[in-house]
N, C-alpha and C positions, 0 to 999 in steps of 0.2 A: 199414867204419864202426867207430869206437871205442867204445867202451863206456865211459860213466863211472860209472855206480854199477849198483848191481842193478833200480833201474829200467827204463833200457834194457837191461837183458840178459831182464829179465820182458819187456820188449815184444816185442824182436826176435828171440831166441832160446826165450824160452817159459821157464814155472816151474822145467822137469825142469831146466834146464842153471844156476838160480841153489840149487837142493838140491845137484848134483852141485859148483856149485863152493864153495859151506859145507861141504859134506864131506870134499872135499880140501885144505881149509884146514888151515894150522897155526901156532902163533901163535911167533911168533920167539924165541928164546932172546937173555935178555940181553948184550950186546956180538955177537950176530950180527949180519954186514952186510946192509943195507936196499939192495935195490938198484933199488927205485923211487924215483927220484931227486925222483917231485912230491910223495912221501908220508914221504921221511925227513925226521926232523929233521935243523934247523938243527945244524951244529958241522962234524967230519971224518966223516961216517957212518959211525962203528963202532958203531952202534947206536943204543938212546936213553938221554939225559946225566940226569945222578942227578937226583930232583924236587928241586923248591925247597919249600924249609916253607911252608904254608899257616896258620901262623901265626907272632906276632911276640914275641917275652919281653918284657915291661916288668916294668922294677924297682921294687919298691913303694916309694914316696914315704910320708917323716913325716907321719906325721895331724897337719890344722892348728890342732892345740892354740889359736893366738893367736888363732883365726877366733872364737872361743866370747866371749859376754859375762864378764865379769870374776866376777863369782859364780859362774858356771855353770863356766866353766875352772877357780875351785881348787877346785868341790864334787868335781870328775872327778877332780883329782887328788889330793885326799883320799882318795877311794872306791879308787882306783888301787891308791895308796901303798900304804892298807890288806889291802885283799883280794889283793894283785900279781898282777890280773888285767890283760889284753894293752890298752895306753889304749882304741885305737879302740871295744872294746868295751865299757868303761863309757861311753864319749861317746857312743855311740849309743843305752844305758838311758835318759842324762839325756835326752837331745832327744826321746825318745820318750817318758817320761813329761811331759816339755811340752807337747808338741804334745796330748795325751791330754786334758791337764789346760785349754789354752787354745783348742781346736779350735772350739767350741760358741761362743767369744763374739767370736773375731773373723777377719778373712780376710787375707788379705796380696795387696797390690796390685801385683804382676811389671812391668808396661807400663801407660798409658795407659789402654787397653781389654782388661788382661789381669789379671784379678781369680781367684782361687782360694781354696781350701778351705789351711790350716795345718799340716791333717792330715801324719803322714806314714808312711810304708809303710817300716819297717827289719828288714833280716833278719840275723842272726848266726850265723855258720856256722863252730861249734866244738865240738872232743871232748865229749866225758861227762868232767864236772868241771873245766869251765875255769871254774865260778862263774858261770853265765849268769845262775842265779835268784838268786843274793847280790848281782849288780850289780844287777838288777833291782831286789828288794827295797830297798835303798837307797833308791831315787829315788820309788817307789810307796806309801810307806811312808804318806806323806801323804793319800797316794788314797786308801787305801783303809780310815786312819783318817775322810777326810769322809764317805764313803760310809757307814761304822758309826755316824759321831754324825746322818746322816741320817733311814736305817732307826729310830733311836733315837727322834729327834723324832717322827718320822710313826705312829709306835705309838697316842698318842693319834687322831690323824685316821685311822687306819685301821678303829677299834672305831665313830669313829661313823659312817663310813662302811658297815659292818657292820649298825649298827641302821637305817641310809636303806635301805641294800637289802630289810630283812626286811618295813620299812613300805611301801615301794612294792611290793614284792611283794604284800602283804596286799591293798593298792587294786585292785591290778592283778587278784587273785584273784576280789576282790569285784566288782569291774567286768562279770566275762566270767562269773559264776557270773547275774548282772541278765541279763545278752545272753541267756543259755543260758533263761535263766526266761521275758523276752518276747516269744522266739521260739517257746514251746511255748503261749505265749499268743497268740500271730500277731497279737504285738501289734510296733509301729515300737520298732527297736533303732535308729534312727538316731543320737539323744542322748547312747547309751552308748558306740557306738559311735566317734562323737566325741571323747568324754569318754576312752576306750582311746587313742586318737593322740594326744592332749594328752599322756596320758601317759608314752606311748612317749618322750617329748621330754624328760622329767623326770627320766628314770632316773638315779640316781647314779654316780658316774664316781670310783673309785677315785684314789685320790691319787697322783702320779705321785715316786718314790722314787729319787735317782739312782743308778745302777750304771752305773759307767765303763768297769769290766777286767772282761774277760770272758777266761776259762782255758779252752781244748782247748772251745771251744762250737762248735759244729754250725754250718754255712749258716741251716739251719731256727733254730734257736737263738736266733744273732747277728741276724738279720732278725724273728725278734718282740722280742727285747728293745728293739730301736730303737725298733718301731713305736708297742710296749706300756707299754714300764716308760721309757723313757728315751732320747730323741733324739741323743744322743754316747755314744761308748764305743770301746772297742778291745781289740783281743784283743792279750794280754801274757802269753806262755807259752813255758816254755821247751822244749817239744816242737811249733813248729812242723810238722817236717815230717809230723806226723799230719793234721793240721787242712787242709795246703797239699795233699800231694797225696790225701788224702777225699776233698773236694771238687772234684779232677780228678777221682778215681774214680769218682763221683758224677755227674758229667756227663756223662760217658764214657759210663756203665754204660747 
């Protein structure tokens, strides 16, 4: 009977005889001759034929400068010109600070039934000092001038939002100090008690102040400022890879 793999040699011959023939194994020296003629390779069997690459070179292609709206194409190439940093990677400062800046107010419609978020996810992968955060700055410069005349304006709305907290706090104090008194009286808190949920409802709610760029911010961070301070934003830093693999580490851990 033949044997084709070490299965039937386990069945029919038994364990001892598939140890003793891994033992006596040896694995062939290159250009030695194969002289199992179901198991060499294809060619003249002097062996086995050098591997093929398992992968393919492509040659980088022009970034397509014309693709960019007409403003947008000579701001890049101003910012270029000036700083003679590599195109592709001022073009990708400008569309990200786009995308940052218009994400929040509208969607872009792909297909029929294929509607999405503007946002966009760009990574730049270069030395220390090829200008990352010069390009950047460039295009951000606007962000994060509205974000300062924001913070600015909401100065006033924040003081009186300061004095709503201290007064309902006082109500609120006063309220449960009445509970604490009519229950030592066994007398019905139910009125006040009421009167506490009403107010629970009332509570002041801080003014909502936009922050767009968030730099080297945390998972925990970036997920309360959304939730907290401001529903758009996007992390704009020129030390991704701290921030990308943390938060693999972080998941991992």
């Amino acid at each position: 009977m033949k044997l084709t793999d070490f299965n039937d040699m386990t069945a029919i011959c038994g364990m001892g005889a598939v140890q003793k023939a891994i033992a006596s194994a040896k694995a062939p020296a290159v250009g030695e001759y194969q002289d199992d003629g179901e198991n060499a390779p294809e060619g003249e069997g002097e062996g086995w034929p050098e591997p093929q690459p398992m992968t393919a070179k492509i040659e980088p292609e022009p970034y397509p400068l014309d693709a960019l709206p007409e403003t947008v194409r000579a701001a890049v190439e101003e910012v270029a010109a000036f700083v003679k940093a590599p195109l592709p990677m001022v073009a990708s400062a400008a569309l990200s600070a786009l995308s940052l800046a218009i994400q929040a107010h509208t969607d872009v419609k792909r297909a029929e039934k294929l509607t999405g978020p503007v946002g966009l996810f760009l990574l730049t992968i270069a030395d220390s000092g090829e200008r990352k955060s010069t390009c950047d700055g460039f295009f951000t410069t606007a962000i994060r001038n509205y974000e300062d005349a924001q913070a600015e304006a909401a100065k006033p709305m924040l003081k009186d939002c300061r004095a709503d907290v201290e007064a309902w706090e006082s109500k609120r104090g006063g309220i449960k100090d009445k509970i604490r008194q009519l229950a030592k009286e066994q007398k019905s808190t139910a009125e006040m008690v009421s009167a506490l949920r009403d107010l629970e409802h009332e509570k002041p709610e801080p003014p909502r102040i936009p922050r767009l760029i968030f730099a080297d911010a945390t998972p925990e961070a970036l997920t309360y400022g959304l939730a907290k301070q401001w529903p758009s934003g996007g992390v704009v830093s020129a030390a991704e890879a701290g921030i990308v693999f943390g938060f693999a580490w972080h998941e991992s851990g």
